[in-house]
N, C-alpha and C positions, 0 to 999 in steps of 0.2 A: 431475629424477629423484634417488634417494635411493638408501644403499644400508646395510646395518647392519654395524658394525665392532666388533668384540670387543677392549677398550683397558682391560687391567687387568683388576679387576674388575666392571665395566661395559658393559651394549653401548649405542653412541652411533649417531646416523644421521648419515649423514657424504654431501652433494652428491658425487655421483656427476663423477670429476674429468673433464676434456674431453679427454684423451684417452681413455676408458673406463676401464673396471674393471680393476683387474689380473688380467693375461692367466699364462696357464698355460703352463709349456715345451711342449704338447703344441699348441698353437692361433696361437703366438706367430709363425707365420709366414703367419697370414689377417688378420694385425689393422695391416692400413692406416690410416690416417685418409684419407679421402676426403670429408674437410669441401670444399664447392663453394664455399663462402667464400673460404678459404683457396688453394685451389687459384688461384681466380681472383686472387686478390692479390698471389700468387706470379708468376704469365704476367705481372700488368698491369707491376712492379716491373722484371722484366728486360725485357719491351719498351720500354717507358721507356728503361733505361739504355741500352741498343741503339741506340735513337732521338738521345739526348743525347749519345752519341758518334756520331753522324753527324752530326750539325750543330756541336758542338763540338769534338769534336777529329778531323776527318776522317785528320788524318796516321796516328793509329793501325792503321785498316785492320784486317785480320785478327785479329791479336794482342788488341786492346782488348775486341773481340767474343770473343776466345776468351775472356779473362777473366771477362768478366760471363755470359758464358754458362757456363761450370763456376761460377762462383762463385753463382752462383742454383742451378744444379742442386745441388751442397751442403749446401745451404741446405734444396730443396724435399725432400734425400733426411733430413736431419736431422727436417724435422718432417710429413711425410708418411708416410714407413716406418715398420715394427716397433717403432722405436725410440721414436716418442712412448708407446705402447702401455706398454713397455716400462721406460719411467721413469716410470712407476705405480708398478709391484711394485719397482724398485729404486734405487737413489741413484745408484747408479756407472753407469746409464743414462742417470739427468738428467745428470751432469755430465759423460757422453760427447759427450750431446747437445748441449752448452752447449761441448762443446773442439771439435766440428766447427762451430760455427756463428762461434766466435771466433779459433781458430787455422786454420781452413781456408777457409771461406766466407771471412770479411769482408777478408782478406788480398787475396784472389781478388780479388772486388769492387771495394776498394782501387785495388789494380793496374789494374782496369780503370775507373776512376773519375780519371784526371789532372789534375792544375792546369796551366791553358794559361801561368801564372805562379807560380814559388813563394813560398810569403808570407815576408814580411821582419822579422817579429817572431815569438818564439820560443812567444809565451805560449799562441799555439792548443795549441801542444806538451803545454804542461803541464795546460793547462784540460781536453784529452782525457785524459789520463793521468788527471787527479783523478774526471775520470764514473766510467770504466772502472773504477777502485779504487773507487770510493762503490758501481758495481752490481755489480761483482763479489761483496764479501764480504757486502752488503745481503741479496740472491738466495740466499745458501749460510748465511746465519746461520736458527737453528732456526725461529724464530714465522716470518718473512716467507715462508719455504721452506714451511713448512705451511698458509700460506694461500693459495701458489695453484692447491692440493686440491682448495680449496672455492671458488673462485671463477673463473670462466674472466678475469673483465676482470684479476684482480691478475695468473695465467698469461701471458697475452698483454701485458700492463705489463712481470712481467719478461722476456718475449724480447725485446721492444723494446728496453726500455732497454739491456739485455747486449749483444744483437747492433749494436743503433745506436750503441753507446759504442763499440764495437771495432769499424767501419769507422772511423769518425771516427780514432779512433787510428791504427790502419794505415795511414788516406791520408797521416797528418802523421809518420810511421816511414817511410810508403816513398815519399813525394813534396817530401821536405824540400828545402832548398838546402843544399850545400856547407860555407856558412858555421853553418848549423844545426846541425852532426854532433855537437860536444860534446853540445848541449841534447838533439840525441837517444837517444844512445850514455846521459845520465844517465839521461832519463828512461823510456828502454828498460829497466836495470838494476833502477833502482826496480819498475818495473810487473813483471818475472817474479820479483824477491824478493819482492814482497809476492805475488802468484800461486803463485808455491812456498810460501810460508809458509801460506797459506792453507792448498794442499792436505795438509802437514804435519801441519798440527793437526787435521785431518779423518784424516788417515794414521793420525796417531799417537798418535791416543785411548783413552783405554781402557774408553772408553764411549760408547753409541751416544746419538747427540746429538738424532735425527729422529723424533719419535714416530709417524709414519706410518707407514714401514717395519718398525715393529715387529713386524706382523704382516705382510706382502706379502717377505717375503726367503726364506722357508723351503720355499716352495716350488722356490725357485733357488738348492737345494743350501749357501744362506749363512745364516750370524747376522748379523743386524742393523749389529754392528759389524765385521763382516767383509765386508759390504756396504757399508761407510763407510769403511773401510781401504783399500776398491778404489776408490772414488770418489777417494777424496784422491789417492794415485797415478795415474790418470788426470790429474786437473788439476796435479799436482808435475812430474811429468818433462815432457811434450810441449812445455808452456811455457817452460821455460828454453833447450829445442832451438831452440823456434821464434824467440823474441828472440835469441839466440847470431845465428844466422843476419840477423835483422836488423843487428845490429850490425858482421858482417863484408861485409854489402851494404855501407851507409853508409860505411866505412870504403875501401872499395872506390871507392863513387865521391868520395869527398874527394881519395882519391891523382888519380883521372883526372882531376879539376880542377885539381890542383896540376902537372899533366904538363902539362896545355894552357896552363896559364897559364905555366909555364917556353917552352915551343914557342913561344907569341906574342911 
């Protein structure tokens, strides 16, 4: 399906994007995505994980399950709800939707995802850290962001890669070894400066960088750059909260190692 777009002075037919058409303030709370696809890929993902901590890490019990269970529901609410809808008509929806799926979800997940052994080289550490930077600013730069408008397979390329680069991350932030904590605490640092910065330059533009939203913002009370000012904030502040917090975990349990290894 196709649909015609008014871009300057030209009208262009632009693929109708897979969350649909941009939705109107007045409709925007009937527009689910109830893709059976999707849906189904969502149930098979967190039974699975459910499954894999029963056989693998039975000691977790309740807790493990709580995890993967809010952290897929998360997840299913990020791109099932209003909000896929949603980050059609605006930017600061796409990259709400992309800070629930990285700073809440995969955290979640994470947590509920243990290593029955921590690994003993550092460099998983930083190989996560370079995905997550490669798909982060990839995803948010103009042309790649524009074309996954037009195509559902690049859309679902970048939730993938985003969202699978930030589990990966998280499991190796929040399941490190003791001895790990510097390599964490560095490359924790790195990842939300480069994350803030990012949101920064989106923040603190003075021009609107996304030619989609040029026309789909004004119905939601925004300019285009005023719709990219909000996005940027969204991805600036949440992030720095969320790794701060990581890093006062980690540091947390380096001291309880260092207690027990005094005790012994």
């Amino acid at each position: 399906m196709f649909w015609l777009v008014w871009r300057g002075d030209a009208t262009v037919i632009q693929p109708v994007p897979y969350c649909g058409l941009p939705p109107l303030p007045g409709d925007i709370l009937t527009r689910f995505n109830l893709d059976p696809r999707l849906v189904l890929v969502l149930a098979l993902c967190c039974a699975v994980h459910v499954l894999w901590l029963r056989h693998r890490a039975p000691e977790l019990h309740v807790q493990g399950y709580k995890f993967a269970f809010w952290g897929w529901a998360v997840t299913a609410l990020a791109l099932l709800s209003p909000i896929c809808a949603l980050s059609v008509s605006l930017f600061a929806a796409r990259v709400g939707q992309h800070m629930l799926l990285v700073l809440v979800a995969a955290p979640l997940i994470a947590l509920g995802w243990p290593r029955s052994v921590p690994a003993k080289r550092s460099w998983p550490i930083w190989a996560s850290s370079a995905l997550f930077f490669l798909a982060l600013w990839y995803w948010h730069m103009p042309v790649p962001y524009q074309s996954t408008f037009g195509s559902v397979f690049l859309y679902w390329t970048m939730h993938v890669t985003l969202f699978g680069s930030s589990i990966i991350l998280w499991r190796e932030f929040l399941a490190h070894s003791p001895s790990h904590t510097a390599q964490v605490l560095a490359a924790g640092s790195i990842t939300f400066v480069q994350m803030g910065l990012l949101g920064a330059v989106l923040a603190l533009a003075s021009r609107p960088m996304f030619p989609w939203h040029f026309v789909t913002t004004q119905a939601w009370g925004l300019t285009p750059l005023q719709d990219q000012q909000l996005g940027g904030a969204v991805m600036w502040v949440p992030g720095i909260l969320l790794f701060l917090w990581t890093a006062i975990r980690s540091m947390s349990r380096l001291w309880e190692s260092v207690d027990r290894v005094r005790v012994a």
